[in-house]
Backbone as CSV, one residue per row, in Angstrom:
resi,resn,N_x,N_y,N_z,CA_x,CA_y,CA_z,C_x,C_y,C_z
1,UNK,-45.453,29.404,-9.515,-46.385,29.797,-8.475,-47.368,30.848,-8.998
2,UNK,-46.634,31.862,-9.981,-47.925,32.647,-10.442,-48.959,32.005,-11.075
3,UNK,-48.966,30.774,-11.998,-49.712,30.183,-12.844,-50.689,29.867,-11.937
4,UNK,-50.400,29.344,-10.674,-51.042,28.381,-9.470,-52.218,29.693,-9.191
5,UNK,-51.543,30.630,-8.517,-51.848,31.661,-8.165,-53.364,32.290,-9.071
6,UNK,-53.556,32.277,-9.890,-53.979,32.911,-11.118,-55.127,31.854,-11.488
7,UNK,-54.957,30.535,-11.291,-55.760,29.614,-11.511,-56.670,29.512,-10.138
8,UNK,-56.053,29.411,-8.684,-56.567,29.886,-7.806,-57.572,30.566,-7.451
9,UNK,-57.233,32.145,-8.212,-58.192,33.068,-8.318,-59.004,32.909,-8.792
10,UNK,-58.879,32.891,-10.359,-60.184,32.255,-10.598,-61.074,31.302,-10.595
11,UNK,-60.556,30.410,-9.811,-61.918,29.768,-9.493,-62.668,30.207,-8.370
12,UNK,-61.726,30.900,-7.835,-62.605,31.895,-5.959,-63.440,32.902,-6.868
13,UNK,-63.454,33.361,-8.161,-64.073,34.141,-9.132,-65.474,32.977,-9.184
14,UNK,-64.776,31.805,-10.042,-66.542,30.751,-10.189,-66.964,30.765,-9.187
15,UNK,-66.561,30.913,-7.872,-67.400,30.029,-6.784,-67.962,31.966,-5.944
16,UNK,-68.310,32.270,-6.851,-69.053,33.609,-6.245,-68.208,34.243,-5.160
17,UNK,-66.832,34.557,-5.570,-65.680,34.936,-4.789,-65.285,34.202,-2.903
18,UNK,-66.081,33.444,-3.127,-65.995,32.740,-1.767,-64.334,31.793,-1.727
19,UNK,-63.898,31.873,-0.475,-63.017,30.586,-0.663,-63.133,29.195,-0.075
20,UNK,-63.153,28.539,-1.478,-63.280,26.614,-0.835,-62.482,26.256,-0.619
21,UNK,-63.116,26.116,0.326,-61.659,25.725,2.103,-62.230,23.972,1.527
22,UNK,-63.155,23.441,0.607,-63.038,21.546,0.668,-62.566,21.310,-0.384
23,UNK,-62.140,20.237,-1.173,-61.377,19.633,-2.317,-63.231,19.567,-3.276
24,UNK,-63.926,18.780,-2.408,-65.151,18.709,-3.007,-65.865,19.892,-3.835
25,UNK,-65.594,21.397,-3.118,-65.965,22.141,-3.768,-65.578,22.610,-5.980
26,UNK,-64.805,21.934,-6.077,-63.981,21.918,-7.069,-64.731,20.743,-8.033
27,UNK,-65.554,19.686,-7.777,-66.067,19.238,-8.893,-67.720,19.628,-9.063
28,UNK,-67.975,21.075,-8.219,-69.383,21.635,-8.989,-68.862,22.549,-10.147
29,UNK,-68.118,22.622,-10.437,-68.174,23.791,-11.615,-67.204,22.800,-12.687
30,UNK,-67.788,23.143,-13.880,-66.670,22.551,-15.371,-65.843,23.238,-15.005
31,UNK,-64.629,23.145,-16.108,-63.186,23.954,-16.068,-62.392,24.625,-14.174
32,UNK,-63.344,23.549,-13.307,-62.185,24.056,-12.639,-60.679,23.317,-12.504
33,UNK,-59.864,24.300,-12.028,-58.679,23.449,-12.142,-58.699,22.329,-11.557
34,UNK,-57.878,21.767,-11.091,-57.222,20.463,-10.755,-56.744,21.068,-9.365
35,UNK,-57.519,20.875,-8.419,-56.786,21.272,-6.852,-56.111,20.245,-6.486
36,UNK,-55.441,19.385,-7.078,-54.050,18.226,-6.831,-52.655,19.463,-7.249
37,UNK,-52.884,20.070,-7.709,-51.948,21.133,-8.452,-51.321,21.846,-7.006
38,UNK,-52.156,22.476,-5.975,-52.227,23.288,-4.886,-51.378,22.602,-3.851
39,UNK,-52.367,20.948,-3.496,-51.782,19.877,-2.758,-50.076,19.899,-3.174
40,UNK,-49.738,19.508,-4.434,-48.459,19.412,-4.567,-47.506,20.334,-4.579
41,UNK,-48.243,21.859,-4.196,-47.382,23.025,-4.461,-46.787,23.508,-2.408
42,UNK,-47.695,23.202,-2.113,-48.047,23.485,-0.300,-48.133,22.013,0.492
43,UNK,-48.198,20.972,-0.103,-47.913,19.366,0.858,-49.637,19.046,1.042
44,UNK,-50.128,20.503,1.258,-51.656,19.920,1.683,-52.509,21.090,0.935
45,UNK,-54.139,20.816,0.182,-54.757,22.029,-0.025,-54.932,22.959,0.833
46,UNK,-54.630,22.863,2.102,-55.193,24.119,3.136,-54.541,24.675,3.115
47,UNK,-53.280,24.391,3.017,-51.996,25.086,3.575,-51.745,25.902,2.346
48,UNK,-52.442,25.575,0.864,-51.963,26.828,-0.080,-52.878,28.159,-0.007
49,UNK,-54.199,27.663,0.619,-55.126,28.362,0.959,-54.852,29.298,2.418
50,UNK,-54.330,28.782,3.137,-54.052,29.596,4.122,-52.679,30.486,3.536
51,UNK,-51.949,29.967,2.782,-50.834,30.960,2.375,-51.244,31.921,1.912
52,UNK,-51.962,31.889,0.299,-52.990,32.838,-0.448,-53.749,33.610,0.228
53,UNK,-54.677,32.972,1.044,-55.830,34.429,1.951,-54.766,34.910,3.102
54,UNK,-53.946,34.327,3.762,-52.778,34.786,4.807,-53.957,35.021,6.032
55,UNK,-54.787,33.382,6.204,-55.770,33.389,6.722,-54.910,32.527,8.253
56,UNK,-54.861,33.826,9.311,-54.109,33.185,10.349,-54.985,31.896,11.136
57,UNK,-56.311,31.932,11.176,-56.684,31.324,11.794,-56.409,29.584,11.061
58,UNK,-56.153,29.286,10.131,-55.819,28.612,9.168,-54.670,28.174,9.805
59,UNK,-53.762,28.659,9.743,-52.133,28.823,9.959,-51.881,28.485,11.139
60,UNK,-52.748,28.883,11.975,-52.879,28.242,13.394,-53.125,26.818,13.735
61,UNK,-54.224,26.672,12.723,-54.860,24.877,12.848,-53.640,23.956,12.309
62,UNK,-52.830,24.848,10.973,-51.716,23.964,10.610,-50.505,23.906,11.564
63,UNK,-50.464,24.847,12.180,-49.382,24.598,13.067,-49.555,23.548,14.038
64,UNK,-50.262,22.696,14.698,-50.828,21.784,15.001,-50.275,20.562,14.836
65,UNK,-49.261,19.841,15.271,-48.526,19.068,14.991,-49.594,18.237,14.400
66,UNK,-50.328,17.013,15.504,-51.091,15.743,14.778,-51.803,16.314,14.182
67,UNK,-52.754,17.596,13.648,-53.772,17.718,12.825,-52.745,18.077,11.356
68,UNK,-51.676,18.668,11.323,-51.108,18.753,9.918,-50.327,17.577,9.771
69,UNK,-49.679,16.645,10.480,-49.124,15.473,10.137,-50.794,14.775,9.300
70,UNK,-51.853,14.469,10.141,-52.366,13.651,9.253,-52.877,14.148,7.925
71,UNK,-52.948,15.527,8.178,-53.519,15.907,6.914,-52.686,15.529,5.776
72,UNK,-50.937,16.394,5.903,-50.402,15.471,5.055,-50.274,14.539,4.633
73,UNK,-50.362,13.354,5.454,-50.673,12.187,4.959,-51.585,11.743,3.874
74,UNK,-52.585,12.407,4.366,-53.850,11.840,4.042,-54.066,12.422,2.372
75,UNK,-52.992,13.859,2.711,-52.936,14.501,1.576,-51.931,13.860,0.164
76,UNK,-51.060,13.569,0.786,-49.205,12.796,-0.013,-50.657,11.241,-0.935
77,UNK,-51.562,10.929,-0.474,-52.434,9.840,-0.939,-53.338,10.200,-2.242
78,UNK,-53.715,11.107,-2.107,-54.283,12.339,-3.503,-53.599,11.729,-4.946
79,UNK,-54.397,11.725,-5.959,-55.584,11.213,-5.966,-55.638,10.096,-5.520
80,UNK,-56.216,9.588,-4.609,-56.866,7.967,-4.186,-57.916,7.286,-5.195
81,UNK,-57.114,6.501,-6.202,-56.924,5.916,-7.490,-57.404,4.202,-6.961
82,UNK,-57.440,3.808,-5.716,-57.429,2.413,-5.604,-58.842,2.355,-4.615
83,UNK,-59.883,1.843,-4.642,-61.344,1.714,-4.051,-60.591,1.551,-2.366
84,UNK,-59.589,0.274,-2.215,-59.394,-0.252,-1.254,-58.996,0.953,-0.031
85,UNK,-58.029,1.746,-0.883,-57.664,2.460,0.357,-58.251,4.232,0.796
86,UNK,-59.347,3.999,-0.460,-60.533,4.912,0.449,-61.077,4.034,0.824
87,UNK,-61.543,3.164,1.274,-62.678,2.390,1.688,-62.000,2.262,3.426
88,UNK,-60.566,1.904,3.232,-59.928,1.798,4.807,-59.810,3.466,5.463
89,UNK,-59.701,4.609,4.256,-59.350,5.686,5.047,-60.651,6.006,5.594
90,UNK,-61.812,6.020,5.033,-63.449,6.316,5.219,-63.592,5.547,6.534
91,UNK,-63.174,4.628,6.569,-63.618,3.680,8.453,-62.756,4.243,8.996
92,UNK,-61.260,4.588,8.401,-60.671,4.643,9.885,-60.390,6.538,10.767
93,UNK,-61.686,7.629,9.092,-62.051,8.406,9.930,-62.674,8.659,11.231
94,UNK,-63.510,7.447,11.075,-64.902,7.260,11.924,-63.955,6.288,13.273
95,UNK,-63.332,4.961,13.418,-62.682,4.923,14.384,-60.957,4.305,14.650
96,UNK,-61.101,3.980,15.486,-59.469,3.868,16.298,-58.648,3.030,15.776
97,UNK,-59.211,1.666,14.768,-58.275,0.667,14.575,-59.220,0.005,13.770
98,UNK,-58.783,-1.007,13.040,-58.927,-1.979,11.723,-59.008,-3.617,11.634
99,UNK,-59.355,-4.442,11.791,-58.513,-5.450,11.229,-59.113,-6.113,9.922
100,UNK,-58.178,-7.157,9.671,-58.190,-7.456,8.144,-59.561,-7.822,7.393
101,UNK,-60.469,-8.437,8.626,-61.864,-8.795,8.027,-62.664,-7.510,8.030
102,UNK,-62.530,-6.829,8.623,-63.450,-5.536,8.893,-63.057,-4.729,7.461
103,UNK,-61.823,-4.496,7.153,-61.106,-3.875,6.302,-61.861,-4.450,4.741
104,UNK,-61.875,-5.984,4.385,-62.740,-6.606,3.322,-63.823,-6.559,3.598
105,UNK,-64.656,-6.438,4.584,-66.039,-5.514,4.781,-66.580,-4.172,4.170
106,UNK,-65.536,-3.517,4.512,-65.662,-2.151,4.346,-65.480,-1.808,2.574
107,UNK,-64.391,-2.574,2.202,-64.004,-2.767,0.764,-64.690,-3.339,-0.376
108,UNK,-65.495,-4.199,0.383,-67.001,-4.911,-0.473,-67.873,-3.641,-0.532
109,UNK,-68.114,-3.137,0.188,-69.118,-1.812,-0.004,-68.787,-1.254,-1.686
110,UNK,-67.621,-0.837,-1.695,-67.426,-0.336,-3.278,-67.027,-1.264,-3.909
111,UNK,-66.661,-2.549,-4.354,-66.005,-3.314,-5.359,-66.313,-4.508,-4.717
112,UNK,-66.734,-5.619,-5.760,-67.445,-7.109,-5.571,-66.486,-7.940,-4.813
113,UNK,-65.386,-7.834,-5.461,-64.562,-9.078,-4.766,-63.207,-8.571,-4.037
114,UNK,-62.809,-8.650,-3.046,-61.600,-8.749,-2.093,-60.775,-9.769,-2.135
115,UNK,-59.405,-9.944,-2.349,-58.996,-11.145,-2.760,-57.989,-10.421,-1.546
116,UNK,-58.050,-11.924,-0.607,-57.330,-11.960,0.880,-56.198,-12.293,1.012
117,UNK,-55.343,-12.936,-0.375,-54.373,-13.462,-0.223,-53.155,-12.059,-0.037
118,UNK,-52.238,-12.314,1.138,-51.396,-11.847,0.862,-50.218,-11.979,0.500
């Protein structure tokens, strides 16, 4: 945890001592760490971030049953290595439900071919 800790810091050092509360913030600068490191230390990046700053308002949002269940989820998926299942998580930010043609819709957007067989 100190290593974590220490790597942490300094990158709240690169980023003009601010803290990036997004995952995104982490690929403007070279040499920053690997915030998959954080995810796997705390279940989710917020939650190592809210530990570290002991940022209650943070701690509050995680206490939150459905908003930290999905985060974990969404988090336990890190890195999302396969086009397909960002392409389903990206729609099914936006709404309520899926089905299989909409899903190879959405999946053509990043990659040519969808193969339907299951």
């Amino acid at each position: 945890m100190k290593y974590l800790r220490e790597e942490y810091e300094e990158f709240k050092r690169m980023n003009n001592d601010k803290v990036a509360y997004y995952l995104m913030d982490y690929i403007k600068y070279d040499g920053a760490p690997d915030p998959i490191k954080f995810v796997n230390r705390e279940k989710t990046y917020l939650g190592f971030v809210a530990k570290e700053e002991k940022d209650h308002k943070l701690h509050n949002l995680l206490a939150k049953d459905p908003f930290n269940n999905i985060l974990r989820e969404l988090s336990s998926k890190l890195p999302i290595k396969r086009p397909h299942e960002f392409a389903i998580i990206k729609y099914m930010l936006k709404h309520d439900h899926i089905n299989l043609n909409q899903a190879a819709r959405e999946i053509t957007k990043y990659i040519e071919n969808v193969d339907m067989e299951m």
